[in-house]
C-alpha positions as CSV (number, residue, x, y, z in Angstrom):
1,X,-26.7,-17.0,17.0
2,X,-22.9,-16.4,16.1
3,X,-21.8,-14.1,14.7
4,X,-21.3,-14.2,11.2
5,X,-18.9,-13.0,8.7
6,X,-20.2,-10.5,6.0
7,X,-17.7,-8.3,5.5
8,X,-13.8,-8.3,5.4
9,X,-11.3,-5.5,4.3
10,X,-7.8,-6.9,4.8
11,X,-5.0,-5.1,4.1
12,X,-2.3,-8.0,4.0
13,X,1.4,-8.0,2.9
14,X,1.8,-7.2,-0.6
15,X,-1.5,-7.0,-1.6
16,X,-2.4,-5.3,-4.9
17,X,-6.2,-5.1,-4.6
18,X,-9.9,-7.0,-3.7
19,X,-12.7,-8.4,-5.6
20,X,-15.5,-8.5,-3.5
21,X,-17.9,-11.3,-4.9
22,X,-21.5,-12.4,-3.8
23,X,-20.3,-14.9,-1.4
24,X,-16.3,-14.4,-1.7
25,X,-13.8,-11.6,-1.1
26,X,-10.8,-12.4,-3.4
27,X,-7.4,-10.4,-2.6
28,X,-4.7,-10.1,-5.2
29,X,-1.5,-10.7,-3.4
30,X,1.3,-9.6,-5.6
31,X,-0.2,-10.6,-8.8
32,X,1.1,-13.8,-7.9
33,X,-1.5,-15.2,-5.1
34,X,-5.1,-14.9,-4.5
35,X,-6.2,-15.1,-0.8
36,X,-10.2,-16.5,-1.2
37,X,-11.8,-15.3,1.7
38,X,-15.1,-17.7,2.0
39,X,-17.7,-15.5,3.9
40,X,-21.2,-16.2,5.6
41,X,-23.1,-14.4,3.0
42,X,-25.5,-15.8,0.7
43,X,-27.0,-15.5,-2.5
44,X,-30.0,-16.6,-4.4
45,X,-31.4,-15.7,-7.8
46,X,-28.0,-13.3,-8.0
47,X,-28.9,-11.4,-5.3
48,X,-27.3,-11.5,-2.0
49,X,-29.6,-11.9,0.5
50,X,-29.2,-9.3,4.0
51,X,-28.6,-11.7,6.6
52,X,-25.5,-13.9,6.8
53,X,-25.4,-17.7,8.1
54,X,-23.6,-18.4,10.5
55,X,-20.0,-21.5,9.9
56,X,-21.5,-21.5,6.0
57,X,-18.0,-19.6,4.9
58,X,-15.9,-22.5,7.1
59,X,-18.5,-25.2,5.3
60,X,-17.8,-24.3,1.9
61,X,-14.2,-23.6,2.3
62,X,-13.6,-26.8,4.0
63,X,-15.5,-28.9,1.4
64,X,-14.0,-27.4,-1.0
65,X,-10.4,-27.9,0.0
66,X,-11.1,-31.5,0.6
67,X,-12.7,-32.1,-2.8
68,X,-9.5,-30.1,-4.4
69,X,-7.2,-32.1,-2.9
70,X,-9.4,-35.6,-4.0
71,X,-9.1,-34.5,-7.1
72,X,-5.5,-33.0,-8.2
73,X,-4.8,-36.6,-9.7
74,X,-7.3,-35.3,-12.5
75,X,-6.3,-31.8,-12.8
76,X,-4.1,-29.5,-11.8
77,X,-5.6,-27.0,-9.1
78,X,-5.0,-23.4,-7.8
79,X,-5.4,-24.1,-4.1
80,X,-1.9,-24.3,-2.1
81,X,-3.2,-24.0,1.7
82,X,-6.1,-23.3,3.6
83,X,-4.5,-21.3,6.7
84,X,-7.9,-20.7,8.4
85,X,-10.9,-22.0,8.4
86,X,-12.6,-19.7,6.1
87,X,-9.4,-19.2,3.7
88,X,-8.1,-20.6,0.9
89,X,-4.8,-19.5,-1.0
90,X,-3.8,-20.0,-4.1
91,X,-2.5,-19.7,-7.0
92,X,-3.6,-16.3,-9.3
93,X,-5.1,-17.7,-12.6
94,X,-6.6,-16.1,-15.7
95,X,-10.1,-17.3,-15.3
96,X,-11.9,-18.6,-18.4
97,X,-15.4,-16.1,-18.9
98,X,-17.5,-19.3,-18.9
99,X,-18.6,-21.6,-16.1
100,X,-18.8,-25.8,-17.2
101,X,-21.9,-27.0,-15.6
102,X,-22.7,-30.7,-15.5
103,X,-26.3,-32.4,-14.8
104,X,-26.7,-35.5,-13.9
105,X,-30.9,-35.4,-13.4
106,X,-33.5,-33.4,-14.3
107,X,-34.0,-30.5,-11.5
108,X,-33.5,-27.1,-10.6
109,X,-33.3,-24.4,-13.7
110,X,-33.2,-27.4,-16.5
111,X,-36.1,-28.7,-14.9
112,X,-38.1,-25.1,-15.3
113,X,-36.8,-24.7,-18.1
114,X,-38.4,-28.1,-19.1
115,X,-41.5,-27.7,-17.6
116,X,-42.2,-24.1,-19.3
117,X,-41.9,-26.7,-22.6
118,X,-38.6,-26.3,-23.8
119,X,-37.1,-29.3,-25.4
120,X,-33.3,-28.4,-25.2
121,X,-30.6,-26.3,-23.1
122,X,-27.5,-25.1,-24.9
123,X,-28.4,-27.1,-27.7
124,X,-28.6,-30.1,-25.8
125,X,-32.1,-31.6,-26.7
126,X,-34.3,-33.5,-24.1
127,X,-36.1,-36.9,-24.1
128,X,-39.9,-36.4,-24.2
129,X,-41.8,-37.0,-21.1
130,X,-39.3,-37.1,-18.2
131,X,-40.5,-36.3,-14.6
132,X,-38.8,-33.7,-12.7
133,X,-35.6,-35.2,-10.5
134,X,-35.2,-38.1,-13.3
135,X,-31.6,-39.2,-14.2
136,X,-30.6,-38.0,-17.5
137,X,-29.0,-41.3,-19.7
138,X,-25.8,-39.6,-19.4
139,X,-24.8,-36.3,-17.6
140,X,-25.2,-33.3,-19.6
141,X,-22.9,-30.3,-20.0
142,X,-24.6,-26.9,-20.0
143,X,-22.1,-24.0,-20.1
144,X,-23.4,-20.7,-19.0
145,X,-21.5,-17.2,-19.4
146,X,-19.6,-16.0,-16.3
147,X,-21.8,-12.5,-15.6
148,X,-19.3,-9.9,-13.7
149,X,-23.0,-8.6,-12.5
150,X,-26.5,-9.8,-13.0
151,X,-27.8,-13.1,-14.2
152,X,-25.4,-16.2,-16.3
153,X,-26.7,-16.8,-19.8
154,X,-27.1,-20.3,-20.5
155,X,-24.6,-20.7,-23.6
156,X,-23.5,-23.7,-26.1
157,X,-20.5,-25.1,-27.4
158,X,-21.1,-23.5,-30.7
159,X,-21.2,-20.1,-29.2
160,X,-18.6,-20.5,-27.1
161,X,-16.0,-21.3,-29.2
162,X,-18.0,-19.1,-32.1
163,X,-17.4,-15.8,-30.2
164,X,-14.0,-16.9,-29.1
165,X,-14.5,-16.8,-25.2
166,X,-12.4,-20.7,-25.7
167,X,-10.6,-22.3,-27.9
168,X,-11.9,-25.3,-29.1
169,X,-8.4,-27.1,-27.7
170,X,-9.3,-25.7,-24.1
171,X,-13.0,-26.1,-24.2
172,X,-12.6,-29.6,-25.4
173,X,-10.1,-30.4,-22.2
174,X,-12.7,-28.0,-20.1
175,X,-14.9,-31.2,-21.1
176,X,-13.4,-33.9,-20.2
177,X,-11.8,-32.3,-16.7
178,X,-15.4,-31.6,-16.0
179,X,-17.0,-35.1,-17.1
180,X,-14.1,-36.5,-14.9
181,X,-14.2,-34.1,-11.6
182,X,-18.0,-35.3,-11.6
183,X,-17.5,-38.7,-12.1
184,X,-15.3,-38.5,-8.9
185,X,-17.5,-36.1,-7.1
186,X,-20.7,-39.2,-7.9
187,X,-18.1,-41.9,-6.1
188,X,-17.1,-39.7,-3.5
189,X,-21.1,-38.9,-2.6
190,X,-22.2,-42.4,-3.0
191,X,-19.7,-43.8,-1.0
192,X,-21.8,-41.1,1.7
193,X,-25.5,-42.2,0.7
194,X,-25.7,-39.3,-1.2
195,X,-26.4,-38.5,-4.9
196,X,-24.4,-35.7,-6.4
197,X,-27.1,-34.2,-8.5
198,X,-25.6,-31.2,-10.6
199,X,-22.6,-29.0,-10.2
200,X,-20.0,-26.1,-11.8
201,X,-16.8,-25.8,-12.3
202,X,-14.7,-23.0,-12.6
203,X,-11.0,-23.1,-14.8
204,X,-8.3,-20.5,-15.2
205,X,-5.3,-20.7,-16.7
206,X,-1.5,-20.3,-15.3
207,X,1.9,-20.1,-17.6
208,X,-0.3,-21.9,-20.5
209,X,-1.6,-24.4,-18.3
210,X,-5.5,-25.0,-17.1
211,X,-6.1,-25.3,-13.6
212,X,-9.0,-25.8,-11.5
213,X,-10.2,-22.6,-9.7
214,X,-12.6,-21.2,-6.8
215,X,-14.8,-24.0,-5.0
216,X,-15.6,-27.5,-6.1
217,X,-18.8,-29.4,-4.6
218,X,-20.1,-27.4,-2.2
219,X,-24.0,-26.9,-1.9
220,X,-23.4,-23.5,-3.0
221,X,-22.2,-24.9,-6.5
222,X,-23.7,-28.3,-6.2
223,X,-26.9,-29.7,-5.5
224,X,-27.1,-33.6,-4.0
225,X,-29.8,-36.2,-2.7
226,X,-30.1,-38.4,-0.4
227,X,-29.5,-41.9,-2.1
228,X,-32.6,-43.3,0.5
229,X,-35.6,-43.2,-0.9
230,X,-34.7,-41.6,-4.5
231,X,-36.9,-44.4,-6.6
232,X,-39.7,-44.0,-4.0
233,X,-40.0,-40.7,-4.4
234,X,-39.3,-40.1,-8.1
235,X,-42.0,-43.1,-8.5
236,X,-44.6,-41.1,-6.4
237,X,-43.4,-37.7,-7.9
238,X,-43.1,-36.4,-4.2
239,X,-39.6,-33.8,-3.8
240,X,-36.6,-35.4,-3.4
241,X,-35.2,-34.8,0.3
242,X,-32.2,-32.9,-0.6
243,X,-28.8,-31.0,0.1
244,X,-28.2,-27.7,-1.3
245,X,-29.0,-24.5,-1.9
246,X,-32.3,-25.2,-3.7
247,X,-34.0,-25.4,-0.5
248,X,-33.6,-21.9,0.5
249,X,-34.7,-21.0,-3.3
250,X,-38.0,-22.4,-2.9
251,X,-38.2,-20.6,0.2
252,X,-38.1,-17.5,-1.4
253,X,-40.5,-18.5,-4.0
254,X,-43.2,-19.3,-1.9
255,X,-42.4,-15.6,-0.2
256,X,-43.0,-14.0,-3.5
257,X,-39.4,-13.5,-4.6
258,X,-37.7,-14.5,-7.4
259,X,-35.0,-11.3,-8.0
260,X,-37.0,-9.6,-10.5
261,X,-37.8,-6.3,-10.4
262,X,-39.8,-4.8,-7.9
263,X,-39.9,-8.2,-5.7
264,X,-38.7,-7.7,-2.0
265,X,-36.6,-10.0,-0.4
266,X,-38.5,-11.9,2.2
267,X,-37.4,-11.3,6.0
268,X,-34.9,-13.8,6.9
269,X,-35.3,-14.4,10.6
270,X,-33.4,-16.2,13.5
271,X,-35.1,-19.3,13.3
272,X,-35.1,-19.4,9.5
273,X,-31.1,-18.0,9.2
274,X,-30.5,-21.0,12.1
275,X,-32.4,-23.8,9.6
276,X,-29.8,-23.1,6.8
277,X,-27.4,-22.4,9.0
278,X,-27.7,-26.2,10.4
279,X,-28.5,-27.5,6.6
280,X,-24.9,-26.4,5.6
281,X,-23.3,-28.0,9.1
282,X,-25.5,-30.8,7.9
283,X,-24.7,-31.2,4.2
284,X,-20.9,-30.8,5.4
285,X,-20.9,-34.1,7.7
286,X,-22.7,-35.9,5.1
287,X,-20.9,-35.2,1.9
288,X,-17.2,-35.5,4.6
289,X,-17.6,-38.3,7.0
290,X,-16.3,-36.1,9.2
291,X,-18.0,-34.0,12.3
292,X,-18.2,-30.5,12.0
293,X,-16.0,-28.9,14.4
294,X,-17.1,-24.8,14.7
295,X,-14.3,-22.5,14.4
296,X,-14.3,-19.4,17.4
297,X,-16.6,-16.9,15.9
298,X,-16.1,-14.1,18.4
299,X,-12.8,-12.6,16.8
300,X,-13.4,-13.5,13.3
301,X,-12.0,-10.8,11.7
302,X,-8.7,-10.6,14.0
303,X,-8.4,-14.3,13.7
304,X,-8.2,-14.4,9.7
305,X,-6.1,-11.6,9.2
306,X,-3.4,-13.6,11.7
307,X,-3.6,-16.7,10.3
308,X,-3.0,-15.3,6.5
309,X,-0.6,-13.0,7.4
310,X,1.4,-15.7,9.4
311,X,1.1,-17.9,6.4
312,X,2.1,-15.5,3.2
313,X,5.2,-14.6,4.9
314,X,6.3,-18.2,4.4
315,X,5.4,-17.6,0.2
C-alpha cells in the first residue's frame, strides 16, 4: 500500500499554533488563516482507528473544495485555495459549538435510535411504522453539540437557543443555509445516480458574518445511495448498497466494537485498509464525474509543507 498520511507537524510562516483533530490537523496562521490539513486517518464511534487509508485525506479535501465552491452562491464560505492536494486554506472563523445535521431518510443513528423505540430525535417526532432507509416526508434537522472530546449530544432548537450556544437570529439562518446546502448537495448527487442520504454542516462566523466552515459532503460527513435499486431494496427490506462511512461502522460492529469501554478495536489489515481505501477513491468518482487522479505519496510530508508555504507567502 502507500503510504499514508497520519501525522503532520508543520511549522509554517507565521503560524500561531495547531489543533490536531480526529481526521484534521488545523494550523492557526496569524490568527488570520487556518491551513486544514486533510489527513488519512479515520475515525468511527469517536475513536480514531490505528491504521490510516491510504488518498482518503486527498478524497475528502477534494470533495470538499468542489462542493464549497458549488455552493458560495448560497453562503458565504471560509475556503480561499486548496494548494495541495490534501490542503485547504481559509479563512479563521469563530466556529458555532453546534453542528446542523440534516436527514433526508431513515438510517444510521436516527434509525437505532428508532428501532430501540424512540418516537422523536431533538424533539422532532417520528411517523409510526417506517422501515429502516425510508425517506422521511421532508428532511429533518437534528442539531447535535460540537464535543471538543468524546461523543456529540443530540440537541434541539429549544436547547440550543435556551442555553445560548445561538441566537435565535443565527440559528434560524443556520436553518435555512443548511436546508439549502442540502437541497443542492440532493441535485448535485442525483445528477450522479446517487442519493445524498444525510449530512453536517459546520458554521463559524467572521467580522459579524456566518460562513460556511471545515468539509461539506464528503462520506466522512455524509452518507449517500446509490439511486439503482433504492425501491427494490427498501421494498424487500434488504441494505441499501451505499457510500460512506457506515460501511466501515458495521464492520466494526460485527468485530465486537462499538467505542465503549473495554471494547478493542478490531485489527484493521491490508486487504481490509485497501477495501476502504478503494470505497473512498470510489465514492469520490461517483459523487465528481471526475477520475481520481492519486497524488505522489512518497514525499508527503515534504510535498505539503512546499506547496503551503509557496502559497501563504502570496497572503
Amino acid at each position: 500500500m502507500s503510504n499514508a498520511l497520519t501525522r503532520t507537524d508543520f511549522d509554517f510562516p507565521k503560524q500561531k499554533g495547531v489543533y490536531h483533530g480526529k481526521v484534521r490537523d488545523v494550523y492557526n496562521i496569524d490568527d488570520e488563516f487556518l491551513v486544514m490539513v486533510v489527513t488519512d486517518r479515520i475515525s468511527a464511534f469517536d475513536v480514531i482507528l490505528p491504521e490510516g487509508i491510504p488518498y482518503k485525506g486527498q478524497v475528502l479535501n477534494q470533495i470538499a473544495s468542489k462542493f464549497l465552491d458549488a455552493t458560495s452562491d448560497i453562503v458565504p464560505n471560509w475556503k480561499i485555495a486548496s494548494p495541495d492536494p490534501n490542503v485547504t486554506v481559509g479563512h479563521q472563523c469563530e466556529p458555532f459549538k453546534v453542528e446542523m445535521v440534516i436527514r433526508g431518510y431513515l438510517t444510521g443513528h436516527a434509525w437505532r435510535e428508532y428501532r430501540e423505540g424512540k418516537r422523536s430525535i431533538c424533539g422532532i417526532p417520528f411517523l409510526q411504522g417506517m422501515k429502516e432507509n425510508q425517506k422521511f416526508p421532508e428532511p429533518i434537522i437534528t442539531p447535535t453539540t460540537k464535543a471538543d472530546e468524546g461523543h456529540d449530544e443530540d440537541v434541539s432548537r429549544e436547547e440550543i437557543i435556551g442555553d445560548g450556544l445561538v441566537s435565535e437570529k443565527d440559528y434560524d439562518l443556520l436553518e435555512e443555509y443548511t436546508r439549502k446546502l442540502f437541497q443542492k448537495g440532493t441535485e448535485i448527487a442525483a445528477e450522479k445516480g446517487l442519493i445524498l442520504v444525510d449530512t453536517k454542516y459546520e458554521f463559524g462566523k467572521k467580522d459579524g458574518k456566518i460562513y460556511l466552515i471545515d468539509e461539506i459532503n464528503t462520506p466522512d460527513s455524509s452518507r449517500y445511495f446509490y439511486a439503482n435499486g433504492y425501491e427494490e431494496r427498501l421494498a424487500k427490506g434488504e441494505s441499501q448498497k451505499q457510500l460512506s462511512k457506515e460501511f466501515v461502522r458495521q464492520w466494526l460492529i460485527e468485530n465486537g466494537f462499538q467505542g465503549k469501554e473495554g471494547q478493542k478495536i478490531p485489527v484493521m489489515d491490508e486487504a481490509f485498509v485497501r477495501s476502504v481505501s478503494e470505497r473512498y477513491i470510489e465514492l469520490y468518482e461517483n459523487i465528481t464525474g471526475d477520475q481520481f487522479i492519486k497524488s505522489d505519496t512518497t514525499q508527503l510530508l515534504s510535498r505539503i509543507e512546499k506547496n503551503v508555504t509557496e502559497f501563504l507567502k502570496t497572503l
